[in-house]
N, CA, C and O atoms as a CHARMM CRD file, in Angstrom:
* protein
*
  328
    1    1 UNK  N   -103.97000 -48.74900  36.94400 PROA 1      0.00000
    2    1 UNK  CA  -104.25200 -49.37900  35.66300 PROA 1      0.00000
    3    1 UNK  C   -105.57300 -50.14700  35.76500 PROA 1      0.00000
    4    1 UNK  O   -105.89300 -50.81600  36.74800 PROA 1      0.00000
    5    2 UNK  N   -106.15800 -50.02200  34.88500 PROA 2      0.00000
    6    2 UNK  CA  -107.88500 -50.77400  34.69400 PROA 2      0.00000
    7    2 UNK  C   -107.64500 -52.11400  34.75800 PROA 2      0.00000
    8    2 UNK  O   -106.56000 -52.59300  34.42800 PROA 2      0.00000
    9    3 UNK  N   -108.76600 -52.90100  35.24300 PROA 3      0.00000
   10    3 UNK  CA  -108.49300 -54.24300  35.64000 PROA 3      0.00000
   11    3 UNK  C   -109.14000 -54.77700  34.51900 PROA 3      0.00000
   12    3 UNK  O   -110.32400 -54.95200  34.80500 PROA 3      0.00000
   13    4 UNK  N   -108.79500 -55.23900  32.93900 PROA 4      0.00000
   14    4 UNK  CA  -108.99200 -55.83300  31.98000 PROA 4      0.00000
   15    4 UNK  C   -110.08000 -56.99100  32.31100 PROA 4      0.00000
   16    4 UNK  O   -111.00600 -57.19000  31.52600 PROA 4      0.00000
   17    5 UNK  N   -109.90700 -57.89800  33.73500 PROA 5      0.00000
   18    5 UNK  CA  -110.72200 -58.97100  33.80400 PROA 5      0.00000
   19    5 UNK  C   -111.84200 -58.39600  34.97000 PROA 5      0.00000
   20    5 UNK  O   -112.38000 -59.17800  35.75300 PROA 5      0.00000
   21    6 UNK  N   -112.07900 -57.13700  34.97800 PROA 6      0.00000
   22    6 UNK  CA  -113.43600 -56.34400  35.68300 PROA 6      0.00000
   23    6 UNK  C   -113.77700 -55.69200  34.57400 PROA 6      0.00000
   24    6 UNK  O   -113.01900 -54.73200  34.43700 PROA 6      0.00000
   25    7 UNK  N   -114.55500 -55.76200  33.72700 PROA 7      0.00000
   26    7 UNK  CA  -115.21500 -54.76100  33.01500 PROA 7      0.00000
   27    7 UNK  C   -115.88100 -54.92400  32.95100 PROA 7      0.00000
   28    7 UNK  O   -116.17300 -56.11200  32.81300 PROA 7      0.00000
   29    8 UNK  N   -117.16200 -53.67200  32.97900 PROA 8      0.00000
   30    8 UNK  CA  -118.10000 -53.52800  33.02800 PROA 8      0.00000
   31    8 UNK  C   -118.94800 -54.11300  32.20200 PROA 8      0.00000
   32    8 UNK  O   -119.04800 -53.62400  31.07700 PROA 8      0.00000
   33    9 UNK  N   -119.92500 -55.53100  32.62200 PROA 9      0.00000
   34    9 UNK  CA  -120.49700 -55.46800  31.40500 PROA 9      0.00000
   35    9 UNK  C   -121.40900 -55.26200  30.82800 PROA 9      0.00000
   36    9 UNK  O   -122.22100 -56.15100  30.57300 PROA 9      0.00000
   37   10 UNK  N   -121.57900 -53.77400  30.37000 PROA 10     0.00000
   38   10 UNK  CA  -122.28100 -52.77000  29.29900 PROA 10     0.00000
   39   10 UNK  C   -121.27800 -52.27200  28.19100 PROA 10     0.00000
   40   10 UNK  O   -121.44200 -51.83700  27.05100 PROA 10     0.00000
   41   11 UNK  N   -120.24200 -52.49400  28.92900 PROA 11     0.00000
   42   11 UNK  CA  -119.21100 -52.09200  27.10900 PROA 11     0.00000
   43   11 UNK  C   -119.34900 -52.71100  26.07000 PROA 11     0.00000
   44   11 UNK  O   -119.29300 -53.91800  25.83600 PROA 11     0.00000
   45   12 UNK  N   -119.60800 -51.50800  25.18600 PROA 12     0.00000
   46   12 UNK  CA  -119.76900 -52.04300  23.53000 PROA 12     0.00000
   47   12 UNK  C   -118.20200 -53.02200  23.77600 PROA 12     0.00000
   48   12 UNK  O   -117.39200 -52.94800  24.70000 PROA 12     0.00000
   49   13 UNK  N   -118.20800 -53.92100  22.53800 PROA 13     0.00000
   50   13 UNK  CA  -117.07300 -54.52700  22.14500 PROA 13     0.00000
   51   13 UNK  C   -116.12200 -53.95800  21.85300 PROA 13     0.00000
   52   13 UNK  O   -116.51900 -53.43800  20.81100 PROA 13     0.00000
   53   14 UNK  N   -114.96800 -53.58500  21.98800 PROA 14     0.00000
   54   14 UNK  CA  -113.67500 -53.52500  21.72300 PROA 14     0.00000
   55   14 UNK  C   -112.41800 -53.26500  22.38100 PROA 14     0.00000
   56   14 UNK  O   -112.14700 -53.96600  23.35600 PROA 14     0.00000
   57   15 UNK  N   -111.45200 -52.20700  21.94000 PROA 15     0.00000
   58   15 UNK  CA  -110.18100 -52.22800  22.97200 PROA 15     0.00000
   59   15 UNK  C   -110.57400 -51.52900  24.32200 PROA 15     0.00000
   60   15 UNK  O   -110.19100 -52.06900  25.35900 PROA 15     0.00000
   61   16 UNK  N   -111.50900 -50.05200  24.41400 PROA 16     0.00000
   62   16 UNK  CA  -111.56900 -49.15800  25.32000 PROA 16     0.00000
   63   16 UNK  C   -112.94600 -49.65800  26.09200 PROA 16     0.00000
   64   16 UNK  O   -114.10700 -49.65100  25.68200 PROA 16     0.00000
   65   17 UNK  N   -112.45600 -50.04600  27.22100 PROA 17     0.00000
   66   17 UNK  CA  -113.67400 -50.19300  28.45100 PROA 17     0.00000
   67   17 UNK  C   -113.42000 -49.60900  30.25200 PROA 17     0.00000
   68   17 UNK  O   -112.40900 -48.96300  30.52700 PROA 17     0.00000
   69   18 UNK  N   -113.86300 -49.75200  30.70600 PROA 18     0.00000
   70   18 UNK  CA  -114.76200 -49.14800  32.42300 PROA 18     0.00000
   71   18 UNK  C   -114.79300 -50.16600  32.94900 PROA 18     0.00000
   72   18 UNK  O   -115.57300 -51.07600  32.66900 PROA 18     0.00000
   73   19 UNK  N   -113.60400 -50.18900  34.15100 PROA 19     0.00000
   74   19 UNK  CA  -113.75200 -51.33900  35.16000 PROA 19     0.00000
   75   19 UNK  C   -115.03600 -51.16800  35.83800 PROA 19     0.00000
   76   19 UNK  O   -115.49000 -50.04500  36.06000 PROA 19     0.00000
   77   20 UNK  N   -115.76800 -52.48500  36.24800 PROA 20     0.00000
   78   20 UNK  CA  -116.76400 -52.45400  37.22400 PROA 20     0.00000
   79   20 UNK  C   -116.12700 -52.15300  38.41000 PROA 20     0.00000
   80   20 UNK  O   -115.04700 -52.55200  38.84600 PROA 20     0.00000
   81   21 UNK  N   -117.41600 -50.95300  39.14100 PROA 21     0.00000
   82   21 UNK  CA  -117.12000 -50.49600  40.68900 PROA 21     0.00000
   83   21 UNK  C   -117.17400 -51.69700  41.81300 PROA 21     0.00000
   84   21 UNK  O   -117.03800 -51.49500  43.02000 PROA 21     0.00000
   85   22 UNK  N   -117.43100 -53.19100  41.11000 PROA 22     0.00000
   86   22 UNK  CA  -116.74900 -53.75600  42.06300 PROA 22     0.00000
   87   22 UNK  C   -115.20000 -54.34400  42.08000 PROA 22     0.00000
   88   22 UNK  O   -114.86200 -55.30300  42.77400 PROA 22     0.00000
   89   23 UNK  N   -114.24900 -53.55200  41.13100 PROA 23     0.00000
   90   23 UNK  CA  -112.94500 -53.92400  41.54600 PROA 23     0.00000
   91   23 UNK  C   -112.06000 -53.77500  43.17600 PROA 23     0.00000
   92   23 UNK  O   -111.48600 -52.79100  43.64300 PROA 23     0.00000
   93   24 UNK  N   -112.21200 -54.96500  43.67200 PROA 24     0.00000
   94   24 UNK  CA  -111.37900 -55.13900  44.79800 PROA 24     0.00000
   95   24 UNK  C   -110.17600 -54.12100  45.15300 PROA 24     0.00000
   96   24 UNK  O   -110.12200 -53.78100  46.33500 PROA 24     0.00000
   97   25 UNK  N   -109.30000 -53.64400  44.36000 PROA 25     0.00000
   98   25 UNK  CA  -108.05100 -52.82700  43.95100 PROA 25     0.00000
   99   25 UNK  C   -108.68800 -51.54500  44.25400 PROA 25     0.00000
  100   25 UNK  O   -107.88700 -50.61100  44.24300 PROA 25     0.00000
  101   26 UNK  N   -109.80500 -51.25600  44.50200 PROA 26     0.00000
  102   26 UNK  CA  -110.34500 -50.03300  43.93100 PROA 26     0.00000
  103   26 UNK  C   -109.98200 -49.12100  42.68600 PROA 26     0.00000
  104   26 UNK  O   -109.99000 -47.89000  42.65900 PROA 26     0.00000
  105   27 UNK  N   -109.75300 -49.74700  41.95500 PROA 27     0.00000
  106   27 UNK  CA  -109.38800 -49.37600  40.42100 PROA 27     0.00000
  107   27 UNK  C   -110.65300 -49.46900  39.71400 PROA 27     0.00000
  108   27 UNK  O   -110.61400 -49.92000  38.56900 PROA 27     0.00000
  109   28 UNK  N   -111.95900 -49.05600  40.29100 PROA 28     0.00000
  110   28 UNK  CA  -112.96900 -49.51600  39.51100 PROA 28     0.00000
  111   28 UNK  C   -113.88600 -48.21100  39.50200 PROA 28     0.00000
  112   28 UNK  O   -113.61900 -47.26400  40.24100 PROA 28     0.00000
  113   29 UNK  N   -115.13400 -48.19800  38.51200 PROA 29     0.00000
  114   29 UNK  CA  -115.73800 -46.49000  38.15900 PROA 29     0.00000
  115   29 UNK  C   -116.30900 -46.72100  39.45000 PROA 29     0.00000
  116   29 UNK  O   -116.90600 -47.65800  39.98100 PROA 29     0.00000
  117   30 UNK  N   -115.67000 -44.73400  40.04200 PROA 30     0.00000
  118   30 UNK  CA  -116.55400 -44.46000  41.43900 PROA 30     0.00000
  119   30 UNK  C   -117.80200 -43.73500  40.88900 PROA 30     0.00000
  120   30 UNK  O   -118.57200 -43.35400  41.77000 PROA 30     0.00000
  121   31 UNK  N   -118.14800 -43.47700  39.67000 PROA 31     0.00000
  122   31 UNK  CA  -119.32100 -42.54400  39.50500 PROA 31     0.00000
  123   31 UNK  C   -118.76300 -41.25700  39.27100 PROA 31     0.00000
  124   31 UNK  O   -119.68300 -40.47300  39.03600 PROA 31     0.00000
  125   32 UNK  N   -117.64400 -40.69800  39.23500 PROA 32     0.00000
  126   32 UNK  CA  -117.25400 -39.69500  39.25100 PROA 32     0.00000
  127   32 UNK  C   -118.17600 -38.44200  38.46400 PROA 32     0.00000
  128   32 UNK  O   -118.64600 -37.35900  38.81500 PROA 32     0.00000
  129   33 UNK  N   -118.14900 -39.13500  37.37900 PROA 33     0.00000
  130   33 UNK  CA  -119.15600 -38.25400  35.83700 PROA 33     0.00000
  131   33 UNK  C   -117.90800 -37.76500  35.18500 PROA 33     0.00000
  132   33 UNK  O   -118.32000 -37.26300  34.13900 PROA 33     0.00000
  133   34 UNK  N   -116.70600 -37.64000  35.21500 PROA 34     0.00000
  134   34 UNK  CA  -115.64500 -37.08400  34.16500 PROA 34     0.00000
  135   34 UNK  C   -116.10000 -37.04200  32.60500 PROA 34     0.00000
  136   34 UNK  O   -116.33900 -36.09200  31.86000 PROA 34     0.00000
  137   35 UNK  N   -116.12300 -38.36000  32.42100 PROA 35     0.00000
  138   35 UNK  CA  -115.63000 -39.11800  31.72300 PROA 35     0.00000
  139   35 UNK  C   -117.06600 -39.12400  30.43700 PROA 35     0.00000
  140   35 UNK  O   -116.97100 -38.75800  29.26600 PROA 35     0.00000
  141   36 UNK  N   -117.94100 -39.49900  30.93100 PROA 36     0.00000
  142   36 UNK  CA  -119.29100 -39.31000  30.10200 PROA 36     0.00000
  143   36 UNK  C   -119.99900 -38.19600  30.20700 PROA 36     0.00000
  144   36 UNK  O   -121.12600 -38.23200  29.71300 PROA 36     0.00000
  145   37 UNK  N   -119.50400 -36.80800  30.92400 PROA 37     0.00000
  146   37 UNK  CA  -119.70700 -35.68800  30.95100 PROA 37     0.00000
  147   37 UNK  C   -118.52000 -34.88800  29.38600 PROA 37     0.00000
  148   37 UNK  O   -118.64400 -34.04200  28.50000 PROA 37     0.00000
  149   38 UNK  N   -117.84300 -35.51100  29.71000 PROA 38     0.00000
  150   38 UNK  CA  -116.27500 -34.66500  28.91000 PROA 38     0.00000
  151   38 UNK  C   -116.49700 -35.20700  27.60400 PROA 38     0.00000
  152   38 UNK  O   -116.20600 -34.44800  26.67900 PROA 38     0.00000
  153   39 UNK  N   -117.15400 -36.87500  27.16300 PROA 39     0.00000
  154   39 UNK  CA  -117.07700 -37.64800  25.91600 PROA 39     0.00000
  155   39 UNK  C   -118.22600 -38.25500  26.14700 PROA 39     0.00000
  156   39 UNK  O   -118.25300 -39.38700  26.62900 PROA 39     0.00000
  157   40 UNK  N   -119.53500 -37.44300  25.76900 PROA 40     0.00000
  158   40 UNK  CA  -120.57300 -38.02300  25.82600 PROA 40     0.00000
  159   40 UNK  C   -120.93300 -39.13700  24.91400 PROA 40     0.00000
  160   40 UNK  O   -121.81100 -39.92000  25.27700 PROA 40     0.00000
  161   41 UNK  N   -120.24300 -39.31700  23.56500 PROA 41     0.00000
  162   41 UNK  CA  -120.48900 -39.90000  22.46500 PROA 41     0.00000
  163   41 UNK  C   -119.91000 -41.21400  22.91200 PROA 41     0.00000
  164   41 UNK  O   -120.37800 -42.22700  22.39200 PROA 41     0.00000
  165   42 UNK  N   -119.07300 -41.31700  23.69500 PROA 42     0.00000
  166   42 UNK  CA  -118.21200 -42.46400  23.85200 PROA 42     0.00000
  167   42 UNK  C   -118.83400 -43.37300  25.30100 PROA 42     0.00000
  168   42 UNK  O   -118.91200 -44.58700  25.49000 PROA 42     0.00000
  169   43 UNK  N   -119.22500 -42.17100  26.20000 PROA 43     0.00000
  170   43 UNK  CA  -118.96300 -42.99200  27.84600 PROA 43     0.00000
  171   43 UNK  C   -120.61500 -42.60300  28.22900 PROA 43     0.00000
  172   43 UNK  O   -121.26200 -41.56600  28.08100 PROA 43     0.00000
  173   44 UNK  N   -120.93000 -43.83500  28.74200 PROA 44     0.00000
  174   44 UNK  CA  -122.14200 -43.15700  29.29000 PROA 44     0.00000
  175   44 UNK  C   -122.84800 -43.98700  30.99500 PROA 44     0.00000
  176   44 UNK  O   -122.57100 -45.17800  31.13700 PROA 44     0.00000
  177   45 UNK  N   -123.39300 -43.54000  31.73100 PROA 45     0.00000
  178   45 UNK  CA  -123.38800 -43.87100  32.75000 PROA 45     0.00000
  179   45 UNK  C   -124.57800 -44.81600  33.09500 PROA 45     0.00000
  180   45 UNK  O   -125.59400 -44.29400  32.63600 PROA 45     0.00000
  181   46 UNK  N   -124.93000 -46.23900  33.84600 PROA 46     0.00000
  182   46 UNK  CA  -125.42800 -46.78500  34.20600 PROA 46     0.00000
  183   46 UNK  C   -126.58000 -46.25400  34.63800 PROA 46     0.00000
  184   46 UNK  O   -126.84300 -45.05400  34.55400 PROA 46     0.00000
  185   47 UNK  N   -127.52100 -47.34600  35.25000 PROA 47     0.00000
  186   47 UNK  CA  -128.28500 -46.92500  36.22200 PROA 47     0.00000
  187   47 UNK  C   -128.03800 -46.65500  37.69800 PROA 47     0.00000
  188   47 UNK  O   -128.81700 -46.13700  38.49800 PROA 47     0.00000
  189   48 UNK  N   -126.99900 -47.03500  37.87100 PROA 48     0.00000
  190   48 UNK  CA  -126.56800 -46.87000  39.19500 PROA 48     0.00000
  191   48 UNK  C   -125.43100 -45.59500  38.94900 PROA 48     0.00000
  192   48 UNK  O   -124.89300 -45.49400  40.05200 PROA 48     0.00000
  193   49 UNK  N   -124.80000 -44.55700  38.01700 PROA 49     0.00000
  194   49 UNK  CA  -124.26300 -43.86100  37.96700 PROA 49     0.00000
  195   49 UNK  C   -122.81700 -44.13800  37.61800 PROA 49     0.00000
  196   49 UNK  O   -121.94900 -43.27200  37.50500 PROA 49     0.00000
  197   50 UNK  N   -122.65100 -45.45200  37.45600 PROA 50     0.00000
  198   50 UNK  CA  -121.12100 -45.65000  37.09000 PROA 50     0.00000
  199   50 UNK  C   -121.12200 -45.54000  35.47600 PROA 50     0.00000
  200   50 UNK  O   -122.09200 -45.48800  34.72000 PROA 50     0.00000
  201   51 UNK  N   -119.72100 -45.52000  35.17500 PROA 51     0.00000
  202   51 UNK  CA  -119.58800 -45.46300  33.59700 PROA 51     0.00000
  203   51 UNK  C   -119.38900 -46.49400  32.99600 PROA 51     0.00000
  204   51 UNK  O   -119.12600 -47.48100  33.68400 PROA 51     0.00000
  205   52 UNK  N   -119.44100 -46.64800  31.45200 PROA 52     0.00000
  206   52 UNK  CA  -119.18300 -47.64000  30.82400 PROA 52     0.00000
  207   52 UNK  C   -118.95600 -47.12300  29.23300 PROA 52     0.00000
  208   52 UNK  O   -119.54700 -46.18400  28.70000 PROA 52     0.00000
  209   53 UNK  N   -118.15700 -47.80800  28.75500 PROA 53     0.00000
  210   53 UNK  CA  -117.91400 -47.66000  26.99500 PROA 53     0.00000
  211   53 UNK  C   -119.55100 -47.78200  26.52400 PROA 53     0.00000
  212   53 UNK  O   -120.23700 -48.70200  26.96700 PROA 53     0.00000
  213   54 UNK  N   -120.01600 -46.94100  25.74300 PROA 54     0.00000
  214   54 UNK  CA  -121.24900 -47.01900  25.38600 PROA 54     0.00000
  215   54 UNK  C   -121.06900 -46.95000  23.34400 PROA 54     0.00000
  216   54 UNK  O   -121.86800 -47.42700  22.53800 PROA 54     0.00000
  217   55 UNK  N   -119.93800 -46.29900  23.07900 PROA 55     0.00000
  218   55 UNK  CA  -119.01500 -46.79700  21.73400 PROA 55     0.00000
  219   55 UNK  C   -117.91300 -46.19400  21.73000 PROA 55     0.00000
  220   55 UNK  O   -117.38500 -45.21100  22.24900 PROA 55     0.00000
  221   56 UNK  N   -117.59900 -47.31400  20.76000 PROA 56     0.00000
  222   56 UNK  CA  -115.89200 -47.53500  20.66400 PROA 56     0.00000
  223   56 UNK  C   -115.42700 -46.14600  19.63400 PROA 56     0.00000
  224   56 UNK  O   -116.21300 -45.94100  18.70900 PROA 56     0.00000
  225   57 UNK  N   -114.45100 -45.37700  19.71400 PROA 57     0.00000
  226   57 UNK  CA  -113.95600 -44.53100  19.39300 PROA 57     0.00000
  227   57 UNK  C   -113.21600 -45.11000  17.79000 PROA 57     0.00000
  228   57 UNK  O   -112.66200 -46.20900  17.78700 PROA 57     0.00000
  229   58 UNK  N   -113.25800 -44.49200  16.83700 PROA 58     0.00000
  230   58 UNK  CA  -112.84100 -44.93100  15.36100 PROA 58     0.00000
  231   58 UNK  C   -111.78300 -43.67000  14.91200 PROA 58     0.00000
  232   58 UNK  O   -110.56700 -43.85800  14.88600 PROA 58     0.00000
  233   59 UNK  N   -112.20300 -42.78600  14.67500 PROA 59     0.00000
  234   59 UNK  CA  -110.83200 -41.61200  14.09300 PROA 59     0.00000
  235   59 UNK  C   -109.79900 -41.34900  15.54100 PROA 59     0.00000
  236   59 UNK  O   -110.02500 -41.62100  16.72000 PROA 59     0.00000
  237   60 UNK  N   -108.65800 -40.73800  14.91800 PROA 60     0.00000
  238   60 UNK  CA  -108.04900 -40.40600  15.77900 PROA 60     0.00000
  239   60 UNK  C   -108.37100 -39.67800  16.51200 PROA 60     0.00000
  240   60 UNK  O   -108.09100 -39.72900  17.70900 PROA 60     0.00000
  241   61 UNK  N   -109.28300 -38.51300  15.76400 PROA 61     0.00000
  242   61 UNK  CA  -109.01300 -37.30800  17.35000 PROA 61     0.00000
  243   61 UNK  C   -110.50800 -37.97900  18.44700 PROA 61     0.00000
  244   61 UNK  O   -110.66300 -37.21200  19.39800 PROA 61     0.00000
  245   62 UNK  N   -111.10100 -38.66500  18.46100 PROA 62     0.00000
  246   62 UNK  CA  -111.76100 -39.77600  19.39900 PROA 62     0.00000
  247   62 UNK  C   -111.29300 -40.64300  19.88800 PROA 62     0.00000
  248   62 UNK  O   -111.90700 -40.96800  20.90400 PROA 62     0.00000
  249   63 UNK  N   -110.32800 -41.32300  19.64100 PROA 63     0.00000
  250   63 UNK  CA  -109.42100 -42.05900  20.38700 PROA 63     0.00000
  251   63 UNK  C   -108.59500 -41.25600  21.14800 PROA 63     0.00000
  252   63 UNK  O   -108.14800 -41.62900  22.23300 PROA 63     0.00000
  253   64 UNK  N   -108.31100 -39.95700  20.55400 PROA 64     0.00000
  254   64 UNK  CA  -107.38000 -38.97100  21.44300 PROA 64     0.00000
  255   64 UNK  C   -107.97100 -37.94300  22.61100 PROA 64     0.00000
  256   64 UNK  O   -107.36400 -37.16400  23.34600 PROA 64     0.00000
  257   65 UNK  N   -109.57100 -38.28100  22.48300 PROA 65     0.00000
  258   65 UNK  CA  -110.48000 -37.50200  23.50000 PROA 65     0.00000
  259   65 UNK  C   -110.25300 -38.94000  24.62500 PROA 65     0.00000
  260   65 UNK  O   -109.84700 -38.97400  25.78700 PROA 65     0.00000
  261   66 UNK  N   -110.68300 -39.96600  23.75500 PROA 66     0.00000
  262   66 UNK  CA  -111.15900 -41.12000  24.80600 PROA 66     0.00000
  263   66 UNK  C   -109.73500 -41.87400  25.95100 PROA 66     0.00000
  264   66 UNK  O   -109.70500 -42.66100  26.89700 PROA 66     0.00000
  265   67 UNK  N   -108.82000 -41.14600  25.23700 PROA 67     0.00000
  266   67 UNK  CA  -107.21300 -41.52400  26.21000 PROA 67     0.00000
  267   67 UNK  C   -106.98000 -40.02500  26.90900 PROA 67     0.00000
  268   67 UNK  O   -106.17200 -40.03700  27.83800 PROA 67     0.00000
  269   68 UNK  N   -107.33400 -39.26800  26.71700 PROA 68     0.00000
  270   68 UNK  CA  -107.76400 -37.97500  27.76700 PROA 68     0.00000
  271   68 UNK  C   -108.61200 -38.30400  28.64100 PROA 68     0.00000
  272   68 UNK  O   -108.37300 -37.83400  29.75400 PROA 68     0.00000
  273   69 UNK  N   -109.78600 -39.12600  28.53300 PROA 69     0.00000
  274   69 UNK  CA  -110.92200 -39.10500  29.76200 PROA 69     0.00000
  275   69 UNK  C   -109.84600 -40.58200  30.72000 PROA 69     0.00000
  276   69 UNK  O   -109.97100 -40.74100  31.93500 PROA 69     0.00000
  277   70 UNK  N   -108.86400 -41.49100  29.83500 PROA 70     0.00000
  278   70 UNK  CA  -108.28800 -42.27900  30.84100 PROA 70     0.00000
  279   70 UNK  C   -107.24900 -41.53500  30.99300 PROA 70     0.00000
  280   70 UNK  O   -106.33700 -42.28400  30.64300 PROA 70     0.00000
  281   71 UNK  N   -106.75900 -40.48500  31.30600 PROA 71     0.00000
  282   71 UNK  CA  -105.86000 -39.71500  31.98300 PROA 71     0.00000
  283   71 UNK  C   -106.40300 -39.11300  32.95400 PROA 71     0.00000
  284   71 UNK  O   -105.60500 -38.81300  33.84200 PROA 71     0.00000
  285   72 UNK  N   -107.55700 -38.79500  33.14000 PROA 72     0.00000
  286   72 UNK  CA  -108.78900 -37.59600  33.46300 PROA 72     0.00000
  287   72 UNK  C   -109.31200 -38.67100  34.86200 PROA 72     0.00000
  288   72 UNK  O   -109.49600 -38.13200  35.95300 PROA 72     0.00000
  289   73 UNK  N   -109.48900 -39.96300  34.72900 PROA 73     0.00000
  290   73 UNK  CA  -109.63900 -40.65700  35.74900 PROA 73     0.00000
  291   73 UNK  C   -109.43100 -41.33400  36.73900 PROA 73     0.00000
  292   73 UNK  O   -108.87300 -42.42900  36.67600 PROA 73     0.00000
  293   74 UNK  N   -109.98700 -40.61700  38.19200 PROA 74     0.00000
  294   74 UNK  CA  -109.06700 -40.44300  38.84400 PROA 74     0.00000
  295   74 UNK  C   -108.67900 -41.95100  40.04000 PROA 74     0.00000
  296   74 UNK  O   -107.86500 -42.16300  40.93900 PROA 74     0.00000
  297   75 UNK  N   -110.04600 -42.88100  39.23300 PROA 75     0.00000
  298   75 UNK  CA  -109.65100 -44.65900  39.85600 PROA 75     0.00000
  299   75 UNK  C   -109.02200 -45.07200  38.55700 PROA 75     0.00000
  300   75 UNK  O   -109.48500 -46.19900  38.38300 PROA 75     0.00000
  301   76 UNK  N   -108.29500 -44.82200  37.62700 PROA 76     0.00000
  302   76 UNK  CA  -107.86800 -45.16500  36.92600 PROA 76     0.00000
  303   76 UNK  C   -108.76400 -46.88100  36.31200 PROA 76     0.00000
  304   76 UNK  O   -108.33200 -48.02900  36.21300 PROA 76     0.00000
  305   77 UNK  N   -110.27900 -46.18700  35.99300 PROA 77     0.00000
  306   77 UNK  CA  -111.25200 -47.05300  35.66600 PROA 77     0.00000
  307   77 UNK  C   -111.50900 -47.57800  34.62400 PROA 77     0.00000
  308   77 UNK  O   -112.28100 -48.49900  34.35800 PROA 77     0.00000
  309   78 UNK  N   -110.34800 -46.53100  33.55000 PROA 78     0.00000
  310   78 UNK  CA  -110.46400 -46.66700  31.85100 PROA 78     0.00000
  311   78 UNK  C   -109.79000 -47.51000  31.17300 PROA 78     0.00000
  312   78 UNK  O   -108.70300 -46.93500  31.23200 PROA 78     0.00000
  313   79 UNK  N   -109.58600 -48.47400  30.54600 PROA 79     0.00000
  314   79 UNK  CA  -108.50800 -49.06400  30.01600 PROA 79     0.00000
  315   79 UNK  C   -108.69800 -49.30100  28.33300 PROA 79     0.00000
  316   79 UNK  O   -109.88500 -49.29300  28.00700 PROA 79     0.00000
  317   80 UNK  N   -108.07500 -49.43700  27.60400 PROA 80     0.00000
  318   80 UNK  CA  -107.41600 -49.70700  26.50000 PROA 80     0.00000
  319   80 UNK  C   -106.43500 -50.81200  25.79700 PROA 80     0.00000
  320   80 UNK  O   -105.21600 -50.67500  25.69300 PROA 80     0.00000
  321   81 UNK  N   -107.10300 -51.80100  25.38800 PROA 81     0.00000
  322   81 UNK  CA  -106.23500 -52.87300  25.28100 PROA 81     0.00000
  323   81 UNK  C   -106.17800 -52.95400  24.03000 PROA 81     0.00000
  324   81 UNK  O   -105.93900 -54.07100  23.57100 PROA 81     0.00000
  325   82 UNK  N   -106.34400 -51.99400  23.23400 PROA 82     0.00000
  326   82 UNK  CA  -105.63400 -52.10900  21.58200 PROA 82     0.00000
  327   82 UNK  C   -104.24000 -51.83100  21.44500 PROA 82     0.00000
  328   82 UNK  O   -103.70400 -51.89500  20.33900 PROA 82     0.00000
């Protein structure tokens, strides 16, 4: 589960964000590319290659891509607190 009090901070504002790769737990983005490869509109990657919410998802079937890329990940880096 994403560490709500690690997130990355480059996330736009809202429920769906990208733990920072420095979560202790290792629950945090390894760089993988899933995620802002699969939902480019939504996730997009740092300068250092990690991910981050770059915008927040509004219709359903974007919220239903963007809870696929946190199924899809495999530090469980994504979280959702709406």
């Amino acid at each position: 589960m994403a560490n709500n009090a690690l997130k990355h901070t480059a996330n736009a504002p809202g429920p769906f964000y990208v733990t920072s790769p420095d979560d202790p737990d290792g629950q945090g983005c390894n760089g993988c590319t899933i995620c802002y490869n699969a939902a480019p509109d939504f996730f997009a990657e740092d300068e250092e290659g990690y991910a981050y919410v770059a915008q927040q998802p509004e219709s359903e079937a974007d919220i239903a891509l963007c809870r696929e890329q946190m199924d899809a990940c495999p530090t469980n880096a994504i979280g959702d607190d709406g």
